[in-house]
C-alpha positions in Angstrom: 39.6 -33.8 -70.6 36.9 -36.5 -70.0 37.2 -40.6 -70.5 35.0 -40.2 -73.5 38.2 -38.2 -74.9 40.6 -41.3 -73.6 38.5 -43.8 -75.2 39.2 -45.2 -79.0 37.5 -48.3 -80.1 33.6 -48.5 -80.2 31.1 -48.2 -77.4 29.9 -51.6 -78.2 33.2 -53.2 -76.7 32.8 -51.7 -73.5 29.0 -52.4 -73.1 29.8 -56.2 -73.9 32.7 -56.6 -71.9 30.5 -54.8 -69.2 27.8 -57.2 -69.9 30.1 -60.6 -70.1 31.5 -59.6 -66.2 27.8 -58.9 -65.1 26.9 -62.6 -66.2 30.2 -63.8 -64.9 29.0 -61.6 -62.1 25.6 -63.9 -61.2 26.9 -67.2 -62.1 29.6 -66.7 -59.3 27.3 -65.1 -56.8 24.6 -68.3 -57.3 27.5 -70.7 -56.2 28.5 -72.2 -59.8 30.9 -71.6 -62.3 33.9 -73.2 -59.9 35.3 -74.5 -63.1 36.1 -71.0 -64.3 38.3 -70.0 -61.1 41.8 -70.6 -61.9 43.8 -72.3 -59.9 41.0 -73.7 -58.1 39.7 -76.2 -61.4 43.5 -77.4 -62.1 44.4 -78.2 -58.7 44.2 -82.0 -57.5 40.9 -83.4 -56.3 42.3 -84.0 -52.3 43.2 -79.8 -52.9 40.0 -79.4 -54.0 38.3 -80.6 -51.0 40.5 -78.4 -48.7 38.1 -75.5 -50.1 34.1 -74.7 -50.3 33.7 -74.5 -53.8 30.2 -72.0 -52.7 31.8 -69.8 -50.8 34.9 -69.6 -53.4 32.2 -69.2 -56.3 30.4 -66.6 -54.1 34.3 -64.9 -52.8 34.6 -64.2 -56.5 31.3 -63.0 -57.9 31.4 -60.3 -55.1 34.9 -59.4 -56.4 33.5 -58.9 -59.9 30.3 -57.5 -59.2 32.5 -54.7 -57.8 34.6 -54.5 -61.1 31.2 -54.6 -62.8 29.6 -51.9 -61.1 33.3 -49.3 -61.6 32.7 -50.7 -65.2 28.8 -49.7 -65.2 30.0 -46.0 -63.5 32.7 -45.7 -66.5 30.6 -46.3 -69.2 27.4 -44.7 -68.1 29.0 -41.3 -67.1 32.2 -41.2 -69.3 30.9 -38.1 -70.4 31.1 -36.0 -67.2 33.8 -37.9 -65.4 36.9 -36.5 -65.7 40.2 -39.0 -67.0 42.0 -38.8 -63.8 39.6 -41.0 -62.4 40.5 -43.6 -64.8 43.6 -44.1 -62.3 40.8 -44.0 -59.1 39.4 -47.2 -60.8 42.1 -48.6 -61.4 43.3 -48.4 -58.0 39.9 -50.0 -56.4 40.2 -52.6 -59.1 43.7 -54.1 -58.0 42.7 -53.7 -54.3 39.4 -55.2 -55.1 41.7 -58.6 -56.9 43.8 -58.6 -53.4 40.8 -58.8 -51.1 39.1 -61.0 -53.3 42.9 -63.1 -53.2 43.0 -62.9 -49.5 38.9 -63.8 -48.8 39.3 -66.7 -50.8 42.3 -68.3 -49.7 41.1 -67.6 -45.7 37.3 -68.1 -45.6 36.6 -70.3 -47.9 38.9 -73.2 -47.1 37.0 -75.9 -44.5 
């Protein structure tokens, strides 16, 4: 059994949502898009300045480049992977959130 057997819905789905984390990917690695963090956009303006809103922008765009690139893996070879590594990536995705969790509320506060 392969992912290609797991998966449902179109291909199309998976290429965008692969495509939509790759731009989310860059905006966050160039140092914007600190209005799309949660958390980080609703919290007060004196909480605000208790962070670098760059290195935040650029915590998280590593953290979804990496989900990007186990996405790009997934889509390109679902064909010869087998479903069990479905799980794999799963796992290195929720390890991947708590690093990314941990790096941004350590090295990016002033």
């Amino acid at each position: 059994m392969t992912l290609k057997d797991l998966s449902t819905g179109p291909d199309w789905v998976q290429w965008a949502v692969l495509v939509i984390f790759a731009l989310l990917s860059i905006l966050f690695l160039s140092g914007r898009g600190s209005c799309l963090i949660a958390g980080y956009n609703t919290s007060s303006k004196e909480n605000q300045s208790k962070y670098d809103a760059k290195k935040l922008c650029r915590a998280a765009g590593g953290g979804m480049a990496v989900i990007t690139v186990f996405l790009f893996v997934m889509s390109v070879w679902e064909e010869a992977l087998p479903a069990a590594i479905a799980y794999i990536f799963l796992a290195l995705v929720a390890v991947d959130c708590v690093v990314m969790i941990v790096l941004m509320n350590t090295i990016c506060k002033k």
